[in-house]
KEGUVO-819934 format. One line per 4 residues: their letters; for each residue x, y, z of C-alpha. Coordinates in pm, 1 decimal. Layout:
% residues N
a) X:Y:Z ~ ...
This chain:
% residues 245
xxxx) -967.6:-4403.4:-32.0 ~ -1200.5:-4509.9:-271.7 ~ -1144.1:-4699.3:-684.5 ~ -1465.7:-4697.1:-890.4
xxxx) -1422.7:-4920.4:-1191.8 ~ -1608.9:-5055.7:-1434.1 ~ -1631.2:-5433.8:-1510.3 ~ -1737.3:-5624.5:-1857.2
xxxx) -1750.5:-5940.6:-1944.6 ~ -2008.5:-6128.0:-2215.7 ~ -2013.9:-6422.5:-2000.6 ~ -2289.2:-6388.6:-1742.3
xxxx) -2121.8:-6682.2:-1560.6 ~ -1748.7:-6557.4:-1510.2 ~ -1888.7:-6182.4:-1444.6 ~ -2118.2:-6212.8:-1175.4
xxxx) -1845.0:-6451.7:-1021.8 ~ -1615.3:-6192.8:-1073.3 ~ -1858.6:-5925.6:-897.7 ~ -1908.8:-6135.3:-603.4
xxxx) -1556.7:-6155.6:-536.4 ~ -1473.9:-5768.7:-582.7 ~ -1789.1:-5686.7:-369.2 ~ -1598.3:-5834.3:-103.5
xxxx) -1339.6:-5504.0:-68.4 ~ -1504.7:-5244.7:79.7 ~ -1220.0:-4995.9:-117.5 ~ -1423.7:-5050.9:-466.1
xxxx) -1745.2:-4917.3:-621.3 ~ -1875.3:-5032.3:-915.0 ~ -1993.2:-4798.7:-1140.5 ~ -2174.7:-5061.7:-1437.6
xxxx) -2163.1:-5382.5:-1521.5 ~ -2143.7:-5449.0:-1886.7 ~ -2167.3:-5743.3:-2147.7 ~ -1963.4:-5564.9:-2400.1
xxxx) -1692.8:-5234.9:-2480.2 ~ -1910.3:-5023.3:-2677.3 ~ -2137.2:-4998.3:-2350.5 ~ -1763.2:-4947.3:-2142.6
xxxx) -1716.0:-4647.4:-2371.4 ~ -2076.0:-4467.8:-2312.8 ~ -2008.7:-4538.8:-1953.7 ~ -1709.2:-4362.3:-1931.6
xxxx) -1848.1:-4052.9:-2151.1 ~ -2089.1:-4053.8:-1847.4 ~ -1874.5:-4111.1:-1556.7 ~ -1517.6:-4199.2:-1588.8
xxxx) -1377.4:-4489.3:-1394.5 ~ -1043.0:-4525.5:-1227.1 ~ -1034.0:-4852.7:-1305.8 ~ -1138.3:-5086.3:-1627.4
xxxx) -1163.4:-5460.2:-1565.2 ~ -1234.8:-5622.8:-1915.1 ~ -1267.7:-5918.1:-2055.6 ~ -1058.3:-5950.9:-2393.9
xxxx) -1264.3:-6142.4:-2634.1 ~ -1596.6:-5947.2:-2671.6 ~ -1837.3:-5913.2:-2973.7 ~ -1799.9:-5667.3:-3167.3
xxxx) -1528.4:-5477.2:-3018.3 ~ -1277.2:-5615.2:-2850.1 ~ -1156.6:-5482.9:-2511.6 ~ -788.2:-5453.4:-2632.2
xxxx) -934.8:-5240.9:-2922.9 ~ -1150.2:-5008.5:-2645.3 ~ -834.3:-4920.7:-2461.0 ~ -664.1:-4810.2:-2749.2
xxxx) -970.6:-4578.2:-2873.5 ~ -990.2:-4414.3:-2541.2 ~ -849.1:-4061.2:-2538.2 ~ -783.1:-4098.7:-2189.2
xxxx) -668.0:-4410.7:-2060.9 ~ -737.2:-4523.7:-1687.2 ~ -632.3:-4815.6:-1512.2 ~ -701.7:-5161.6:-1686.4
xxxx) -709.3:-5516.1:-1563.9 ~ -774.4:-5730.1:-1857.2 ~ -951.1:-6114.9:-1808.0 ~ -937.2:-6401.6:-2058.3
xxxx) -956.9:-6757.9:-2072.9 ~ -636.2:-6750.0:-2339.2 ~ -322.8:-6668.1:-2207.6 ~ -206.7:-6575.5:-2516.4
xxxx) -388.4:-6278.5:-2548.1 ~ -140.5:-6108.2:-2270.5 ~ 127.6:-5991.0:-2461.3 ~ -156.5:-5766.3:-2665.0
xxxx) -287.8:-5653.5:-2308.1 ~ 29.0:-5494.9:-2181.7 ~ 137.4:-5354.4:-2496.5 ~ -175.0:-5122.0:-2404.6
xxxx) 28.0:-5078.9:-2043.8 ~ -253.1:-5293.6:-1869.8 ~ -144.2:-5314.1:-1528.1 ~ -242.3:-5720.9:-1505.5
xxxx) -352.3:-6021.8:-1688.4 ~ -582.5:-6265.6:-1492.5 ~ -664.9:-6550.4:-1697.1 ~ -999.7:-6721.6:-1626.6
xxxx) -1103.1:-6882.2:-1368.6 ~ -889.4:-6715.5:-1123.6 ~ -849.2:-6737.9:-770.5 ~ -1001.2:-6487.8:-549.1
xxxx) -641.0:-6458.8:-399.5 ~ -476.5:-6332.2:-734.9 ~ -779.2:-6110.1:-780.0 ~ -762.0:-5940.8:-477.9
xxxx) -318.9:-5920.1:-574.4 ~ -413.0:-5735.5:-917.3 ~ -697.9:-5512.7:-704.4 ~ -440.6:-5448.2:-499.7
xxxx) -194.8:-5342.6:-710.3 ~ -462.9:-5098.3:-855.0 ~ -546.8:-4975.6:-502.2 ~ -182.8:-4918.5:-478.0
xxxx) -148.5:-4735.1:-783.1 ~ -440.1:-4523.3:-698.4 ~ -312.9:-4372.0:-396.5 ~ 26.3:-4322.0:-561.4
xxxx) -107.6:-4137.9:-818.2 ~ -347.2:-3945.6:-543.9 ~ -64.8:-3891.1:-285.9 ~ 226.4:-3781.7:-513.1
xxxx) 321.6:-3472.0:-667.2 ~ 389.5:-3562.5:-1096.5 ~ 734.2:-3403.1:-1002.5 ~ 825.8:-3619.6:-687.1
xxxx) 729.5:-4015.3:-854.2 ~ 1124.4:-4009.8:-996.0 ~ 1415.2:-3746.0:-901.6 ~ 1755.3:-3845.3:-1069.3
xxxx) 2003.5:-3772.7:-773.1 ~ 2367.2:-3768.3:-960.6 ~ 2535.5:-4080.9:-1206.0 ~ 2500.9:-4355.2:-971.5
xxxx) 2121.8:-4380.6:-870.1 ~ 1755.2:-4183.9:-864.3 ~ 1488.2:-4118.8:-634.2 ~ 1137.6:-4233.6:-639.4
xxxx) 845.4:-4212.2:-349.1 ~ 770.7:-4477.9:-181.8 ~ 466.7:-4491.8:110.8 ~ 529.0:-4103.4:166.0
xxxx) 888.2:-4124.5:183.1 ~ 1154.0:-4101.5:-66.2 ~ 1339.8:-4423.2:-195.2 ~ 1710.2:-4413.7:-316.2
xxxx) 1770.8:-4670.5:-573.4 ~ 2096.3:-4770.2:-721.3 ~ 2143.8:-4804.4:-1072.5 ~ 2350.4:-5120.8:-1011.6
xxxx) 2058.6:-5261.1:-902.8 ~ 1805.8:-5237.8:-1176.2 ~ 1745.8:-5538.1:-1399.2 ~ 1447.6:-5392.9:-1626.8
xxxx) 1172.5:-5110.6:-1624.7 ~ 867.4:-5241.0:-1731.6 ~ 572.7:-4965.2:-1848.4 ~ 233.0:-4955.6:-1653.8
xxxx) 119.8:-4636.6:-1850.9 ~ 132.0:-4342.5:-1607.8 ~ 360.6:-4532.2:-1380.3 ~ 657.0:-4807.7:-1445.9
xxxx) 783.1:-5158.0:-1254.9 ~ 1147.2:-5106.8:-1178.7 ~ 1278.9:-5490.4:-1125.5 ~ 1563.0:-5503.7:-937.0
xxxx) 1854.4:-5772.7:-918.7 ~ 1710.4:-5940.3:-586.8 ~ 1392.4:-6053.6:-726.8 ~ 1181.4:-5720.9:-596.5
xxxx) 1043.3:-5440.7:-771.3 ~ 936.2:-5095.3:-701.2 ~ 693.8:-4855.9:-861.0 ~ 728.5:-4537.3:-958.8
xxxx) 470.8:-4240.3:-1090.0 ~ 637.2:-4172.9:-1408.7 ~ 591.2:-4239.8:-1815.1 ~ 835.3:-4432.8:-1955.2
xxxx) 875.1:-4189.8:-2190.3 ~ 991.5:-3945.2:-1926.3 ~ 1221.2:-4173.0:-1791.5 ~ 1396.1:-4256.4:-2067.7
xxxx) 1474.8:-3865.2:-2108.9 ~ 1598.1:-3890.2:-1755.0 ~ 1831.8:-4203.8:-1739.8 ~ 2184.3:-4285.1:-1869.1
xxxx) 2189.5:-4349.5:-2212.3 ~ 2521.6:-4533.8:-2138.7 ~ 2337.9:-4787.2:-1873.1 ~ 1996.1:-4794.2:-1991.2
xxxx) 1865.4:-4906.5:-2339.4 ~ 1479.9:-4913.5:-2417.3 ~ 1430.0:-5215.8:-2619.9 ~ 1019.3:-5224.8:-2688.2
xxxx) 716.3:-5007.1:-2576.8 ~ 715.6:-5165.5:-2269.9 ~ 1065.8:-5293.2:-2138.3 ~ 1349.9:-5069.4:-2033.8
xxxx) 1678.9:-5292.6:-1936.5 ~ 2020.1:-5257.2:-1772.0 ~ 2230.6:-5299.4:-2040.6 ~ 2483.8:-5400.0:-1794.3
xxxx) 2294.3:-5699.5:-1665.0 ~ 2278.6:-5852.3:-2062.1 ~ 2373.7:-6183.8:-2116.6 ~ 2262.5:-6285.0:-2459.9
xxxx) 2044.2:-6069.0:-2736.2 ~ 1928.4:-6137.5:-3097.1 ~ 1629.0:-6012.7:-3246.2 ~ 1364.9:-6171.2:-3111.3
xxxx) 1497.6:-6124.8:-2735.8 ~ 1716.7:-5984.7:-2444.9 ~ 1888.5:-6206.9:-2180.0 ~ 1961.8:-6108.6:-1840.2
xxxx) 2075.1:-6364.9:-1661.9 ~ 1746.8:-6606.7:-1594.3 ~ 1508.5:-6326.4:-1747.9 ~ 1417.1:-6311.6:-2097.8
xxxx) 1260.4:-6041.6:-2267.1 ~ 1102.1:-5987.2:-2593.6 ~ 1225.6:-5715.8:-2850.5 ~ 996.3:-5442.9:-3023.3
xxxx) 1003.0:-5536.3:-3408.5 ~ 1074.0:-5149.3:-3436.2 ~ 1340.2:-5171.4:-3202.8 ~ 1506.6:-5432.8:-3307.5
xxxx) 1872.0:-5253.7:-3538.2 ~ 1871.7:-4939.9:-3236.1 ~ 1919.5:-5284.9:-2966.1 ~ 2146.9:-5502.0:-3191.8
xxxx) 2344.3:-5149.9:-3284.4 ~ 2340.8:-5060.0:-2915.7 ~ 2459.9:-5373.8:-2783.2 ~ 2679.3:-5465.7:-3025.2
xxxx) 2797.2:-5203.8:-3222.7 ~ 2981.0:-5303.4:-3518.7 ~ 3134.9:-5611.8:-3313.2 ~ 2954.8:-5859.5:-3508.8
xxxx) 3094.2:-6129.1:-3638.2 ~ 3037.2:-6134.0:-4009.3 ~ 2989.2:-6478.4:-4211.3 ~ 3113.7:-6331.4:-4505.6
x) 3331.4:-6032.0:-4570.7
């Protein structure tokens, strides 16, 4: 199996290091090399790619921007030499952050993990990525087989567009083909409590919230600004403690 992407970057330097080191996995094929996202987006009116791999800062616009004017969205690896800028990058459900200069090892992980996606997405019925099985735990494919997972054992859901992280309480995770969207239809209401775009948590594994952030345990995790009175009304109800009656 095959991932054609398409790579930009308006520094020469990083991009055709960054094109030497995905010409080494025979898996890819480049489709164009670009120095900026208005080029990305003819490219893709041309000849969609499975895969975007884009730089964040570029002139005029920037890559964060092109993702959210495509109508439809494919994979995206987004590269930067500010780490800051990641928080913006998977509020667009980028699948991973490499900040520059990065290792050819952690390239090849986020390739990977796009690789793995791919064939997911290739190998797996919309309908079979996530099958609730009764109140205690779900279903969700897993290398052609189907994986039972506990609810008991979920710490957080994290959103990856068409798919979703599940993190569980031993350190792991598991992906699944499904929005998260669709799988907050599908989930408890009484275990599960979506607190941004992106995160999903246990609310039985909280420790500490406010409204900035969830706890859970050694994991902290930031708070939507437009979810922030559904969490603190979810978690706490009208327990609060009141500094003046």
């Amino acid at each position: 199996m095959t991932l054609s992407y398409i790579i930009a970057d308006d520094d020469i330097i990083y991009r055709e290091l960054m094109l030497q080191h995905l010409n080494t996995m025979p898996e890819l094929v480049c489709l164009a090399v670009c120095d900026n996202a208005m080029e990305v987006r003819k490219k893709m009116q041309e000849q969609p790619a499975d895969l975007l791999i884009l730089d964040v800062e570029m002139p005029g616009l920037s890559g964060i921007d092109l993702v959210q004017s495509l109508a439809e969205q494919p994979m995206i690896i987004f590269i930067s030499s500010h780490s800051s800028y990641a928080v913006d990058a998977f509020n667009v459900d980028a699948i991973d952050f490499l900040v520059k200069p990065s290792p050819l090892p952690r390239i090849m992980r986020a390739v990977n993990k796009a690789l793995h996606l791919h064939e997911l997405k290739k190998n797996t019925h919309p309908d079979e990525g996530f099958k609730p099985v009764d109140d205690n735990a779900f279903f969700i494919k897993d290398k052609g087989s189907f994986l039972k997972i506990v609810y008991s054992q979920v710490m957080y859901i994290e959103s990856l567009g068409d798919f979703v992280d599940i993190h569980l309480e031993d350190g792991t995770k598991k992906i699944a083909l499904v929005n998260m969207k669709s799988l907050e239809q599908q989930l408890p209401a009484s275990l599960f409590l979506r607190i941004s775009r992106n995160f999903m948590i246990n609310k039985h594994k909280l420790t500490a919230v406010d409204s900035n952030n969830v706890v859970l345990g050694k994991i902290q995790l930031p708070v939507g600004k437009t979810y922030v009175n559904s969490v603190l009304q979810a978690v706490l109800g009208n327990n609060i403690i009141k500094r003046h009656i």
